[in-house]
Every structure is written in structure tokens, then in C-alpha cells.
C-alpha positions in Angstrom: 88.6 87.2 114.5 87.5 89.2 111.5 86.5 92.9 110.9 85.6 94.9 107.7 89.0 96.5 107.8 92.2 95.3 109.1 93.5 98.5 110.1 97.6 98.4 110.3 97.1 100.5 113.7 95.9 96.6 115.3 99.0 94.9 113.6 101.7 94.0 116.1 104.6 95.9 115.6 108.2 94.2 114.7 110.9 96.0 116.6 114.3 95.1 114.8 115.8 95.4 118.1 113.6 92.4 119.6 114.5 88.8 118.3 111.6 86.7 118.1 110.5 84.8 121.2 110.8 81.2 119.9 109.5 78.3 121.1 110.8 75.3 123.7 113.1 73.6 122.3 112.3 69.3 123.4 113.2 66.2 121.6 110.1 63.5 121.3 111.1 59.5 121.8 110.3 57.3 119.8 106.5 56.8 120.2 105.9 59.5 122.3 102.6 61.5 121.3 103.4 65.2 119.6 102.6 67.8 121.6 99.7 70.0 119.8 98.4 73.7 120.0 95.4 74.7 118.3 93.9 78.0 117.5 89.8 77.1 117.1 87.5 79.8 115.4 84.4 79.3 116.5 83.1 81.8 113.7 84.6 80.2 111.6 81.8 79.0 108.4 82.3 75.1 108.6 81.9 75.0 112.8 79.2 76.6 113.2 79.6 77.6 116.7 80.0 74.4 117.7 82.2 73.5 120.5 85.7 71.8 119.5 86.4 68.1 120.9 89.2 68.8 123.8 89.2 65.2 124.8 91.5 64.0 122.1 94.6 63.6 124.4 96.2 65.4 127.0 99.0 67.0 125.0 96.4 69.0 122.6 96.0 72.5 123.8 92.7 74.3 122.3 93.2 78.3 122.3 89.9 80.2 121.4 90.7 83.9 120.5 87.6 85.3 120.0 89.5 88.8 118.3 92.8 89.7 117.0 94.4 91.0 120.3 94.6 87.4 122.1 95.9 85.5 118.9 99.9 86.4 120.6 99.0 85.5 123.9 97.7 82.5 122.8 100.6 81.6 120.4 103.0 82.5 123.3 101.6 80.0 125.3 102.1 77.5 122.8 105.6 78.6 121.6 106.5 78.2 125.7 105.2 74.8 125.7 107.2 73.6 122.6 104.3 72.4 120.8 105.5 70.4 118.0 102.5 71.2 115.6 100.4 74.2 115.1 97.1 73.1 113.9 94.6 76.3 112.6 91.1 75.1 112.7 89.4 77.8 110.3 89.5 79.6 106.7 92.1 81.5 104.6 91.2 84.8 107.4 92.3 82.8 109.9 95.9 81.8 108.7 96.5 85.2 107.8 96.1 86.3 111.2 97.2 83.4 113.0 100.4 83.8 110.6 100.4 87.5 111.2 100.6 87.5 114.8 102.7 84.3 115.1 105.8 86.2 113.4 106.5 87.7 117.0 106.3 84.9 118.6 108.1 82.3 116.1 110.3 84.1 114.2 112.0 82.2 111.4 111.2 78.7 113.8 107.9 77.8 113.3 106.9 74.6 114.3 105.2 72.2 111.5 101.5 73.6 110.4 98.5 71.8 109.5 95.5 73.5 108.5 91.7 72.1 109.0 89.9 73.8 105.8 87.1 75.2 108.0 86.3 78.6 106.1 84.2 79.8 103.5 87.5 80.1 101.4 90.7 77.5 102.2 92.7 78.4 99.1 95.9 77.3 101.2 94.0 73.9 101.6 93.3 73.3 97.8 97.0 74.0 97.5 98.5 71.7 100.3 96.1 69.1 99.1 94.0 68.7 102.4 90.2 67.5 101.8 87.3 68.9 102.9 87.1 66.1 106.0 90.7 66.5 107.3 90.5 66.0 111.0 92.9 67.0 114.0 93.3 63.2 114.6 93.8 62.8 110.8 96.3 65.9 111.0 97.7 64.8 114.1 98.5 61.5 112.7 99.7 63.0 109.5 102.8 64.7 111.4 105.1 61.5 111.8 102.8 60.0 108.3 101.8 62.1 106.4 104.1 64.6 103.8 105.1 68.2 104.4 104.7 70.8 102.0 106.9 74.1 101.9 105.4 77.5 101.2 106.6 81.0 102.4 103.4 83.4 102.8 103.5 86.8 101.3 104.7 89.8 104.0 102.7 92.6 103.0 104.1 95.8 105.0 102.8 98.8 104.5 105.8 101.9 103.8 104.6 104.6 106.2 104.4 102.2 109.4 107.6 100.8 110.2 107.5 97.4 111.7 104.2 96.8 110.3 103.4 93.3 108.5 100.5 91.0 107.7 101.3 87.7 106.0 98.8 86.0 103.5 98.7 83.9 100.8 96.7 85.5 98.3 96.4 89.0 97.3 94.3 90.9 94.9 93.3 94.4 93.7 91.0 96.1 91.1 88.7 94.1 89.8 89.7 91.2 92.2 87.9 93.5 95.2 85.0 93.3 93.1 84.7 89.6 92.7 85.2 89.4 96.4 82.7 91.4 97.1 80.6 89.4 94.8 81.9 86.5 96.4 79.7 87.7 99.8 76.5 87.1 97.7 77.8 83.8 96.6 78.5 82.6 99.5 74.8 83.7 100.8 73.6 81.8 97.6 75.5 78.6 98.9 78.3 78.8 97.1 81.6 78.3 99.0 85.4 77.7 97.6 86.0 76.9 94.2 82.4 77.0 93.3 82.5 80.9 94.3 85.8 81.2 92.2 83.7 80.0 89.2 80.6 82.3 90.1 82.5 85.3 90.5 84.7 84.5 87.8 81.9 84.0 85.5 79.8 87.3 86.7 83.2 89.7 86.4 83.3 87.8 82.6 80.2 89.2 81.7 80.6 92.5 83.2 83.8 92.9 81.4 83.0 91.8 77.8 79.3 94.0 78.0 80.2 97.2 80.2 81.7 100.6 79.3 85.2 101.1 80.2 84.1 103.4 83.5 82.5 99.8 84.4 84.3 99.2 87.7 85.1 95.8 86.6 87.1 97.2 83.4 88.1 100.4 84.7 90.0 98.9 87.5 92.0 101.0 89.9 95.2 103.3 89.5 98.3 101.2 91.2 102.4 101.9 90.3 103.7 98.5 90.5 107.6 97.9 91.0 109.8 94.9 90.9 112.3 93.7 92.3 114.9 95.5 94.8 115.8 98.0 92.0 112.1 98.4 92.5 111.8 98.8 88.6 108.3 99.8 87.1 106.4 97.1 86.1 105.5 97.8 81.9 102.4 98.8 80.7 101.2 97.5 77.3 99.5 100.9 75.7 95.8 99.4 76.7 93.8 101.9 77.9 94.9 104.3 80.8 98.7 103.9 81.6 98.6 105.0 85.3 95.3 102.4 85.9 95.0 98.5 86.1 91.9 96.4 85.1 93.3 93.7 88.4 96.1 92.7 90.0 96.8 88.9 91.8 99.3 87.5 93.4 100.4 84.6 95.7 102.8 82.2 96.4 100.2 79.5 96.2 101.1 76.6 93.5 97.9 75.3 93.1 94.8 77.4 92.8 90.8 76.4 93.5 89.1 75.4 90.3 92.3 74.2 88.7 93.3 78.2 87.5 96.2 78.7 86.4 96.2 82.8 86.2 100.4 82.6 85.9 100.5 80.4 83.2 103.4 78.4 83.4 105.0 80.1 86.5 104.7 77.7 89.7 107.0 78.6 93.1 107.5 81.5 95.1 106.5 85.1 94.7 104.0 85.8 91.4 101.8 88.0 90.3 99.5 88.9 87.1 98.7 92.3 86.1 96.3 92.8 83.7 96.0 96.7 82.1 92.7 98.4 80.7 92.4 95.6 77.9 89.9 95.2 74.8 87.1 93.3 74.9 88.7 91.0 72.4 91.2 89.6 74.8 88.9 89.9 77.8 86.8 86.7 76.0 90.6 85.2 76.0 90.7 85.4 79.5 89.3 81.8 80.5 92.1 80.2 78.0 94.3 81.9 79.9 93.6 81.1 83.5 93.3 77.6 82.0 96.9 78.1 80.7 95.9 77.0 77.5 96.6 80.7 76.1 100.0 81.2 75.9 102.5 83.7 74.0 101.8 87.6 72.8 99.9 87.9 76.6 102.0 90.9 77.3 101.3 92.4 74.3 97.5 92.1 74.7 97.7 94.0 78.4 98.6 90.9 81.0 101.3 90.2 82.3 102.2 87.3 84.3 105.7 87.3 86.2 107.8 86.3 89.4 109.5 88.7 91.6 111.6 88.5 94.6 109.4 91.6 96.0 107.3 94.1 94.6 106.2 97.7 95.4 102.6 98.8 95.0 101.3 102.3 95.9 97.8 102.5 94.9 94.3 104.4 95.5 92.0 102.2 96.4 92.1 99.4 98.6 93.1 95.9 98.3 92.3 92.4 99.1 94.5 89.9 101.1 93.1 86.5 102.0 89.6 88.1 101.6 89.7 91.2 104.1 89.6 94.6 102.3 93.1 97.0 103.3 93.1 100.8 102.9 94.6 102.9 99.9 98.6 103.7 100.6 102.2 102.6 99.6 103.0 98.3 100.4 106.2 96.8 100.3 105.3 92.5 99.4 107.8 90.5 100.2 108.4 86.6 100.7 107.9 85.9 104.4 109.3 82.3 106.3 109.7 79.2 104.4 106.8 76.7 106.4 106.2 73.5 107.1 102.2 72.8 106.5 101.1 69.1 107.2 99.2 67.6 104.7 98.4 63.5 104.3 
């Protein structure tokens, strides 16, 4: 279920005249087993191909989608069965699209989510908590056991194509496409989730305290940012080009791999950093501060770390969300549906 691009032309569109299809509504007795849908990526790095264990009880229902296109059927299916958890069995790429396409079918009345960190990235994983050997019996048994944890993914929509939405959990621009793509030949090194945050992290470091400001790592990439829904412009420091920023992140994750902490003391819903064209002085600053050990006069020095009930971004080169590059144009991020993810 992955491309190089996710074109908004393969997004399902969200007529405001259609209400969501929702899912059956049943009530379990006491001791009766949950029923469970689960959306299996084969591609997926940590399964390998290999085929998924359909034997664990009758009420588990295994969905394949091998592309995009058959993740709503799929999810249908499930929402007309009134499964009573959704279990993804893949990486970040795969919640975003199982997320994505699940808004038409689910609306605002999801059922409870758990999440089997089977990717070469699980950022959402790190954040709910879930280790590395979570099972579906593990998260099957966690529904009735285990805690639940609240997040509301990110609806990135893009301004020119009503109707149009992906949600994610992490997004990224400027030099964050860089250390993506640099992420690819970490992950072909061996390197997989936060190990790969502290490669790439450590590579766009050096790139940024020894290269010349055309360096695409310093230079960046020219975005308008606004906040809010005054949709105010976001403040520039006087670093380096106005109209240009060295990177852009944001999520609505509360714990990051690696233990980062790139907003600083900010922890729930919509946040972002931007960082402008800075100096080399403050780029050797940087670790403090994704430690959040570097606190105070940040703005000044060219990042800014804030929350935002939405933001604007129209910008000239493309983007990252959940690890999937999306063209130049004009984006409209908003807070999607608060969701219940499963974790132990």
C-alpha cells in the first residue's frame, strides 16, 4: 500500500452532504470474545511476506489490501460487522492510510485501535507505548486489560481539492525531506526507528554546521505559515531569507523516538517547530534543544516551537507526512477525531 507519491487525485473524497457510514452498533456480554478486524500489510518491513495467523478465533477478520483502492471496502466490511477493535498490522504508512480511508467509513465513531509496530518507522507505537513484540493476542487481550490512550491525528487537506484529506501523525518539510530521504539509506544500512532518527539526525547535524547556506539542508524550502483561524503569519526571526525555512515539524504525537523533544515543553494536541535560515552558532544548539534542555531566547535565535488549533502552509516544494513525499501547493492541517488506540 505505498507509492512514491500520494497523489490527492487517489484520496477519497468527503462529500459534506454524505454522513459517514458508521459501524454496527452491538453490545458484548460479559465474557463474550471482541469481535476483531484487521488490516494485514504483507509489505509491510517486520512481516516479511509472511502469511498472518487466521486461526486465532472465529471473530478475527484478516483484510489484505494489497493497494490504496481496497483499504474502504475492506473497512466497510468491518464497520458492517461492528467490529469492536481495529487492529493495523504495519508501520506509520499504514495508519495514515488505514486512518485516511477509514474517515468515510467511521466518521467521528471509530471503534478502539491498536496498532502492531510492524514498519520500518512506528512513531505512533513509541508514543502509545507498545513494544516491539506486541501481538494481536497480546492486543486483543489488551482491549478489556490493557489502557487506552487518546490522540487525534493531523487532517492534512489540501486548499484547491475540496473534500480532500489525509490523516497522519507526523509531518515534516525542508530539511525534514532530507533526513527522510536519508533515512532510505539508513534503513538499507540496518537501521530502523529510533536508531534512524539518531543517523539522520546526526548526518543533517554535520551538513548544517559545515555547508554553505545553498546546502539544501540549511537552505531549506520557501513555506508561508499561518495560525490559527485568523490564519495569522507565523513570525520570522530576521535569520536569513524571510520568505524560506531551514524545516518545519509537526505532530500531535506526545512522545517522540529517541526521547526528542523538538517542542520543548509543549505536550498535547496540534504542535509544530519552525526553524528559519539560522547561524551556525545555534545550529550546534540544536541537540540541547530537541533534548529540551535549551530553553528561552529560541525564538530569537530562528526556532520557534508553538501549538495551534490549525495551521495554513502554502509552500514550493513538497512535504513529508508519515514518511511519503506530497506535492508543492496550499494545505489547510487541522486536528482530525479524538481515538482510542489500545496499548497494554
Amino acid at each position: 500500500m505505498a507509492t512514491p507519491i500520494y497523489e490527492f487525485a487517489q484520496i477519497p473524497r468527503v462529500d459534506p452532504a454524505d454522513k459517514p457510514r458508521g459501524r454496527a452498533r452491538r453490545v458484548r456480554d460479559v465474557g463474550q470474545a471482541p469481535t476483531v478486524g484487521v488490516i494485514y500489510n504483507p509489505r509491510s518491513h517486520r512481516n516479511l511476506g509472511a502469511d498472518f495467523d487466521c486461526g486465532v478465533c472465529p471473530h478475527v477478520h484478516i483484510a489484505q489490501p494489497r493497494e490504496r483502492g481496497q483499504l474502504p471496502l475492506a473497512l466497510a466490511e468491518f464497520a458492517a460487522k461492528g467490529i469492536d477493535l481495529l487492529v493495523i498490522n504495519g508501520g506509520d504508512g499504514t495508519v495514515r492510510d488505514v486512518l485516511t480511508c477509514g474517515q468515510t467509513i467511521f466518521g467521528d465513531e471509530w471503534p478502539a485501535i491498536a496498532v502492531l509496530p510492524k514498519g520500518k518507522t512506528n512513531a505512533l507505537t513509541v508514543d502509545l507505548g507498545v513494544p516491539d513484540d506486541w501481538t494481536l493476542q497480546d492486543a486483543i487481550d489488551a482491549l478489556d486489560h490493557g489502557t487506552r490512550v487518546w490522540r487525534r491525528p493531523m487532517a492534512v487537506s489540501r486548499m484547491d481539492e475540496p473534500g480532500s484529506r489525509v490523516a497522519g501523525f507526523i509531518l515534516g518539510a525542508g530539511a525534514f525531506s532530507k533526513a527522510t530521504q536519508a533515512g532510505q539509506s539508513a534503513h538499507k544500512l540496518g537501521a530502523f526507528d529510533s536508531m534512524v532518527v539518531a543517523v539522520t539526525g546526526l548526518w543533517g547535524l554535520l551538513q548544517s554546521l559545515f555547508a554553505g547556506r545553498s546546502n539544501p539542508w540549511r537552505k531549506g524550502a520557501r513555506m508561508q505559515i499561518g495560525l490559527g483561524t485568523a490564519d495569522a503569519p507565523m513570525e520570522h526571526s530576521g535569520h536569513g531569507d524571510p520568505d524560506m525555512r531551514q524545516l518545519l515539524f509537526a505532530s500531535t504525537l506526545e512522545r517522540l523516538p529517541a526521547g526528542i523533544k523538538p517542542f520543548g515543553a509543549l505536550k498535547s494536541g496540534l504542535k509544530l517547530v519552525a526553524v528559519d535560515q539560522i547561524s551556525r552558532r545555534t545550529t550546534a544548539l540544536v541537540p540541547l534543544a530537541l533534548l529540551g534542555k535549551l530553553r528561552g531566547s529560541l525564538r530569537e535565535r530562528g526556532i520557534h516551537q508553538l501549538a495551534a488549533t490549525q495551521f495554513s502552509l502554502s509552500i514550493d516544494d513538497q512535504f513529508i507526512l508519515d514518511g511519503e513525499a506530497f506535492p508543492a501547493g496550499d494545505y489547510l492541517i487541522e486536528q482530525g477525531p479524538e481515538l482510542a488506540f489500545i496499548a497494554p
